[in-house]
N, C-alpha and C positions, 0 to 999 in steps of 0.2 A: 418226194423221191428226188434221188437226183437225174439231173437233166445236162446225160453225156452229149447231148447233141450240140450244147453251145462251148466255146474255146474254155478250157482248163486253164486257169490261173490263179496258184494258191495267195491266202490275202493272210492278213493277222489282223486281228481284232481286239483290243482289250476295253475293260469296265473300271472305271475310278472307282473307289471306294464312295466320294463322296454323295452318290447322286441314290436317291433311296428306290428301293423296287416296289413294284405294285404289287398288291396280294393277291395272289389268282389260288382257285380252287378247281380243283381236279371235277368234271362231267357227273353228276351223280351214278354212283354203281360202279366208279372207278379207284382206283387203291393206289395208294404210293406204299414203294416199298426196297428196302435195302438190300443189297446181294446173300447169297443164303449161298453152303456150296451145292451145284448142281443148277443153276442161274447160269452158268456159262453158256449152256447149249441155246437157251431162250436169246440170251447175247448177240449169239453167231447168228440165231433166226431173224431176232429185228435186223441189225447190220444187213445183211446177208437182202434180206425183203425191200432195203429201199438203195440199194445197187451199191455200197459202197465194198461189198465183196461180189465176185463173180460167184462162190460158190460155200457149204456149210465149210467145207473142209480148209479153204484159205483163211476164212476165215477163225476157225478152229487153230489153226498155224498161228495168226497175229495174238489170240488170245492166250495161249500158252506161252507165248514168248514174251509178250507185254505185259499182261495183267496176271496169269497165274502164279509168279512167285510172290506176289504180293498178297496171300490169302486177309490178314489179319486187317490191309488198309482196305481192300477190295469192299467188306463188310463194312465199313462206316464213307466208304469213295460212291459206288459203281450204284445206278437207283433204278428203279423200276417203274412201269406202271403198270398196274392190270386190270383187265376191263371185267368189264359184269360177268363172262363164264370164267373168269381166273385166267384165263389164259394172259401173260404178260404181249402188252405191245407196245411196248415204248423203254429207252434207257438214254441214259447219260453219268460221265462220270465226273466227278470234283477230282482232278487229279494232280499230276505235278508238271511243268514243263521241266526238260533237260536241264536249263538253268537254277532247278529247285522253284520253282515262283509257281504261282496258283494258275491251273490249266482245267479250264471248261472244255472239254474233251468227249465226242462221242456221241453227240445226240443223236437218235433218232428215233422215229414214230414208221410204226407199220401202217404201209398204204389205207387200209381199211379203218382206221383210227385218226389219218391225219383230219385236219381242220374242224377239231372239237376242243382244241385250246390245251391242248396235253402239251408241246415245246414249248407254247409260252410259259405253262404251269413249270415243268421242268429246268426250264434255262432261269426261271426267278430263283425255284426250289436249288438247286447247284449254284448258281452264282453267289446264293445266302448261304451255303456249304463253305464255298471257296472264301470267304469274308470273313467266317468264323474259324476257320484252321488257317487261314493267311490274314491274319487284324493285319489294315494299312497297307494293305500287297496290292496295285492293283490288278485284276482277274484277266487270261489273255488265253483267245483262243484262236485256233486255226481252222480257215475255213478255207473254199475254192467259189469261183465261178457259177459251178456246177449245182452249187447248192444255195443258188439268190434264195428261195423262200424263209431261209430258215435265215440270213442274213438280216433279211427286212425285223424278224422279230429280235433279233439281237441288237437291230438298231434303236428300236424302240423303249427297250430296256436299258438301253443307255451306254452299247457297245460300240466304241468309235475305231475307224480301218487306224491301223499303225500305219503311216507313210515313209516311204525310203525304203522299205522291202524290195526285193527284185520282183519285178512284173507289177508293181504297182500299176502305173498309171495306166498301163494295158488294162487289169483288170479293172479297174475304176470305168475306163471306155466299155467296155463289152458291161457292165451292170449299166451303164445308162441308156446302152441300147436296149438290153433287155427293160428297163423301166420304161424307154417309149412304147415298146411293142406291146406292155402289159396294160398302157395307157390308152 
């Protein structure tokens, strides 16, 4: 979940092509799966469950403006995960930045699912997405403060901060504070 209580400051992060990912496998009884229409609403639920909307309906707003006209890319982009009763709880999308370049965009795990290895599963799953519809590109994504857990697994995968962004080295401080405090 994200964690509004430490200072906000968005970072950039990208993936070289050259560094290979690890194979991870989805918890047994778990499913990976591609957007279908009617996946929007499950969309707005994850989002929505790990705070990055206040509510279904803003979030409903972002999705219709951002990702609804895109039906045809949305189905090979936007991914899922669903646990043993079907119910989806997790997503991420392989999508584009502004600039056209390959954007890891969107992860998230519902509270009740996190820390059984579904982000790491997903950020390998999508950054090998983004690889293969961007050969040579390499993979860049946005993140904030707010969201150190999922940072640490993006580091690990081989996702380095962009420097020279605005609020860098702010936010560079406030993650090493939070790494003492988690130490």
């Amino acid at each position: 979940m994200i964690d509004k209580t430490i200072p906000y400051v968005k970072l950039q992060m990208e993936k070289s092509t050259s560094q290979a990912l690890p194979d991870r496998q989805l918890p047994e009884g778990y499913q990976f799966s591609f957007y279908t229409p009617g996946d929007e609403r499950d969309w707005q639920a994850i989002e929505t469950s790990v705070g990055e909307f206040d509510n279904l309906s803003e979030a409903q707003r972002y999705f219709e403006k951002s990702f609804a006209p895109y039906p045809d890319e949305l189905a090979k982009r936007m991914t899922f995960v669903t646990d043993p009763s079907g119910k989806k709880v997790a997503t991420c999308t392989a999508w584009w930045a502004k600039e056209g370049g390959p954007q890891f965009h969107w992860l998230a795990v519902m509270p009740e699912a996190q820390r059984k290895g579904i982000a790491t599963f997903l950020t390998v799953k999508v950054t090998t997405l983004l690889e293969e519809l961007y050969p040579d590109q390499p993979a860049m994504l946005h993140t904030q403060t707010w969201n150190y857990p999922a940072i640490t697994i993006y580091q690990k995968l081989g996702y380095t901060f962009v420097s020279g962004t605005k609020d860098f080295e702010k936010g560079m401080s406030i993650l090493k504070d939070i790494a003492k405090r988690e130490n």
